[in-house]
Structures are given as C-alpha cells and as structure tokens.
C-alpha positions, 0 to 999 in steps of 0.5 A: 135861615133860623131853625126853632121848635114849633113858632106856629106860624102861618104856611105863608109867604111875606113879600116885603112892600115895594115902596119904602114907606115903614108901616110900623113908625119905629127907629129900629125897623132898618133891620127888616128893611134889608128883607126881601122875603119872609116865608114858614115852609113849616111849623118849624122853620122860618126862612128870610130873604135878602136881596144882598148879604147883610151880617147884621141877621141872625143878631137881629132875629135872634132877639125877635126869637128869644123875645117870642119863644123864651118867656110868654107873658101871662094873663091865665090863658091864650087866645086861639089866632088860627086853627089848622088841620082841626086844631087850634093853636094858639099865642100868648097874649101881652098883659101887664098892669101899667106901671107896676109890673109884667109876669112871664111865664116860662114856654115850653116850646123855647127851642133851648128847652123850657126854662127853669125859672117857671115864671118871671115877674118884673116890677116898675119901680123908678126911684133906685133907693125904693128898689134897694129897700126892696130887694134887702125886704125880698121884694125883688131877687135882682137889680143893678146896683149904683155905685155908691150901693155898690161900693156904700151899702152892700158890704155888711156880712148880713147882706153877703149872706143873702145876695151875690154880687157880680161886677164886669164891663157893661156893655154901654157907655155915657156920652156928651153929644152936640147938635151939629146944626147948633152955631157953636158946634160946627167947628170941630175944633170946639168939639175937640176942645170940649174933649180936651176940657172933660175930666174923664178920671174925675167923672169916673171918681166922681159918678162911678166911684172908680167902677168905669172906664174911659170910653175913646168911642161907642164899642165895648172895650175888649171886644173885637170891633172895638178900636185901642189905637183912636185918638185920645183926649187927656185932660188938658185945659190949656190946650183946650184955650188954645184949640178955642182960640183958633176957633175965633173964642175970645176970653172977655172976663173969664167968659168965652166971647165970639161975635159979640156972643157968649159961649153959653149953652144948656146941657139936656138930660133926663130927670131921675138919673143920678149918674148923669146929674153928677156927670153934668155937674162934673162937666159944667165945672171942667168947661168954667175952667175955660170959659164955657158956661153951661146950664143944666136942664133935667126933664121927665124922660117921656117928655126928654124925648118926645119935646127935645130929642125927637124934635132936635130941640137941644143945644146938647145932651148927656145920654148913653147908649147900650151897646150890641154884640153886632157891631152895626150901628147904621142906624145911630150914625149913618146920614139917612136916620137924621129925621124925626124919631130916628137914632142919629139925632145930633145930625152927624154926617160923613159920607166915608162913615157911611160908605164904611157902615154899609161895607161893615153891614154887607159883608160876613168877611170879619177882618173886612168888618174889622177894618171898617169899623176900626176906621169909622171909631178913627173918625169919630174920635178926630170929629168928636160928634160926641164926647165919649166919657165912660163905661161904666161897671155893670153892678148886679146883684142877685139873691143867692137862692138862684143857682146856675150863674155862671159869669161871663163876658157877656154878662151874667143872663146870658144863659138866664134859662139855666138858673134855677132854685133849688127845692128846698129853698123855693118861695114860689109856686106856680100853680098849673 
C-alpha cells in the first residue's frame, strides 16, 4: 500500500486484463504486469494487489507517485477530468514547447509538502558546449559537467565564485555489448577475449580523465547488490591472441582470419555523445593490437534506436545504462524481453540468470536477494554479453544561489524539494 496527500483519484477498482497483451506499447511496463488489482478506497489511498510478493513495488510506484505528485507542469490552468460531491477536481495538464523547454510548477498536495522551488524550468539544449556557455550567461542554474569541463573549464576563481561543484559515483555505467545472434559472438571465449583486449585505465584516462572507475558488471559499486568478487579482465593483450586462437581466429597478415573470413565488425552508437565517440576510438585502437578490425558508426539517437537497436540491426554497440536503486534488472536480462522494443536487445539468454531474476524479484528476504543477484553478476562476468568498461563520476554543478544540497550517496536531487533560494538573492518571481 502507498499512502500520499489527496491523488484525486477516481473510488474505483482496477482489474488488470485477463489476457497478456500490453495496451500501452512500452519496454517499462513489466512492473505493472505483476498487478492483480489496483483500487482508491479514498482521496487518499491507493492500494495495489499482487498475486505473489514482488520487491520490485514500492520502487516502482514510487516514481509513478513522485512524477505525479512533485511537480505539476504548467500551462496557466487545469482542466476539470471529474466532479464529486459538487465540486470540481482537477489534474494538471502536460504542456511543454517541443525542443525548447517544460515548466514545472510546484504541487502543493506533494505528500512531503510543497516544494520550495516554485516552479522549475527545463531547457532542451543538445550540444554540451552551448549549455556551458549558458549556465556561465545564467541561462541555466544546473547541469552536469563533462570531464574536460570539469577538470579544463571550471577551476578559475570567477567561476567557484558563482557555482558549486559536486563530484560522487554515478549511478550508470558504459558498456560494449554484442549481438549474440552475430556469427562472431556466439563463442564466449571471443567475448572473453574482447574483455581481455579493452583497456579499461586507458578509457578512463582518456574519455573520463580519471573521473571513473572500472565496471566488472550493471551495479552500482559500493552499493549492496553489487558484487566485489566477479571476475575481472585486466588488460592483457596476449592472453587476448590466445583465447582467439582457441576459437579457431587465425592471424593472416596482421588481421584476424576464420573460415576464410576477416574478424571485422562495425561499432554502433549515437551521434552527439563525446564520451562514447572516444570510448569508440579507444576500443577500436586496443582490438587492432589483436587483429580485430572495427568500424565506427554514429547515428542520430531517434533513428540509433527506432532502425538499429529495436530492429536488432547491429554487429555491437557502445551504450550505457542508468542504473536503479531496486536491483531488478528483469526487464534488461531476462530471456522473455528479447522482442522488438524491449530492453535486452543483444539477445542474452541463461535460463539460471533467469530463474535467479525471478527468485531476486519475488522475495522481500535481503540476503536471498543478495545471493541471487551476486550469482547472476558471476555469470555475466564468465559469459561476458557485454563488456563492462566504466563508471564514471557524476559532475553536477549548481549555481550557488541554491541552498539546501546537501550531498549524499544517492546524489544530490535526492531531497530537490528542500532546495531553496534565499530572498535576497532570488531572480524569479512566480506570479500567482
């Protein structure tokens, strides 16, 4: 059961279909699957049913909540949806201007209390080095940081002046994975290889400038489902040869041979990301020391997952994931979310990763959680689906107008409620 201030929901009860066929075509909506029932005894209360326990809930309609309750977007008005009892109630309306910005407005009903930020505007602004020149003009109050802005571009006295800086492990990661459906990825021993052939210290040199660290599977280090103990792969050329060897990869004048056949592929990712452009150039580098050829292809995002990623039109890709404080990743490993749209589109398949992902999701034990999802990083590090390059550092900046941040492991918006400017050095005003 969730309790919150006033949701204004409909006195209803919400049976969940019979049949399995999603009515909203979403990747995310495994979640809500698990309910059986869905009800609002009162303005107040929303209660959810599930046929079997399932960890994975409060998380999940946490999120649904705060996006609700939190902020409102603005549009100047709300539309009356129901009236009850001779009054009209009312929800706030999505507006926003299509590649230029949404405006949030703060909700009084928010259960924690009404924010003190009245209202929050967030600005579309692709190129990276534009929202910098943006924030320094105060354009924007807050971004992340890349590197090189990080370490390059913010340590002049003017700048610590105006803005402060945080720095703490982010909760993502970059990977390389494979098609495993791809001739030259089937055999594990390749994947292994791969690994063994990455130079994880030069990536995070190179791309982070040092503002990483290694990633050995998809948890968040220092977390509790993370793993310490997996199985690494140091930089090791040699062995690399050697593990291709055994896979039948012969060297023909300094290129990889099989069959008759070159070891050539081409490296998918999306335009307009630095980070994964050098990572890319990094790895095509480290895999011609074996004699691995790679191309690298860049592609607009839209058309990155809409022509390649949902319709499994890759050789392999550098991606990353963000990674949740729930520690299910069902939907991202597990053998039944393979289709068109869904999350595990390298086609990875273990049936003990998914009896493990099931046994992980349907049990509120924590050390039986743990255990299952220690084993599944074991197997993910030996079978190597993808390579695990880094996690890198998150990079905020904030002008220093805002009070209330307080850092913490989970960031620093974790209590983006509390923040507040003082009076005196306000810019904005709301008009009521």
């Amino acid at each position: 059961m969730a309790r919150r201030r006033p949701l204004h929901l409909r006195r209803r009860d919400v049976h969940v279909p019979a049949d399995d066929r999603p009515r909203t075509p979403t990747a995310y909506g495994e979640d809500f699957r698990q309910v059986k029932r869905a009800s609002a005894p009162d303005p107040g209360t929303f209660v959810v049913e599930y046929a079997r326990p399932f960890a994975p809930a409060l998380a999940s309609w946490e999120c649904t909540f705060c996006r609700s309750t939190c902020w409102r977007i603005s549009r100047h008005f709300e539309e009356p949806v129901e009236q009850e009892a001779g009054r009209h109630r009312s929800v706030p309306v999505v507006e926003w201007k299509t590649g230029e910005k949404v405006v949030f407005d703060a909700s009084p009903d928010y259960f924690e209390g009404k924010p003190y930020l009245s209202r929050v505007i967030t600005r579309v602004i692709p190129d990276q080095a534009t929202m910098f020149l943006e924030l320094k003009s105060g354009g924007v109050d807050i971004m992340t940081l890349t590197p090189p802005q990080y370490v390059r571009q913010t340590e002049t006295a003017e700048f610590k002046k105006s803005f402060n800086r945080y720095k703490y492990t982010a909760s993502g990661y970059t990977y390389l994975g494979f098609r495993l459906s791809h001739p030259f990825f089937g055999d594990k021993r390749v994947r292994q290889a791969i690994a063994l052939a990455a130079d994880k210290k030069a990536l995070i040199d190179g791309v982070l400038l040092g503002l990483g660290q290694e990633a050995t599977g998809p948890y968040k280090p220092g977390t509790w489902a993370y793993n310490p103990n997996v199985r690494k792969y140091p930089h090791d050329p040699a062995r690399a040869k050697a593990l291709l060897a055994e896979a039948g990869w012969k060297e023909k004048d300094g290129v990889l041979v099989k069959d008759g056949q070159p070891f050539e592929f081409t490296v998918l990712t999306n335009a307009g990301n630095d980070a994964r452009a050098k990572t890319a150039a990094i790895l095509q580098q480290n895999l011609a020391e074996v004699g691995i050829r790679i191309k690298i292809r860049t592609v607009e995002w839209a058309a990155f997952i809409n022509e390649f990623i949902d319709k499994r039109k890759f050789d392999a890709v550098i991606l990353g994931w963000n990674i949740t404080p729930d520690p299910d990743q069902f939907d991202i490993w597990h053998s039944s979310k393979t289709g068109p749209k869904e999350l595990n589109h390298i086609g990875f398949a273990n049936p003990e990763v998914d009896r493990l992902l099931d046994e992980g999701r349907s049990t509120f034990d924590l050390e039986k959680r743990k255990k299952a999802y220690f084993r599944i990083q074991e197997i993910l590090a030996e079978e190597q689906p993808y390579v695990f390059l880094y996690v890198p550092e998150a990079l905020p900046v904030v002008h220093n107008r805002f009070r209330g941040i307080v850092p913490a492991p989970a960031g620093i918006t974790y209590n983006f409620v509390k923040w507040y400017v003082p009076a005196a050095l306000q810019k904005h005003r709301v008009q009521p």
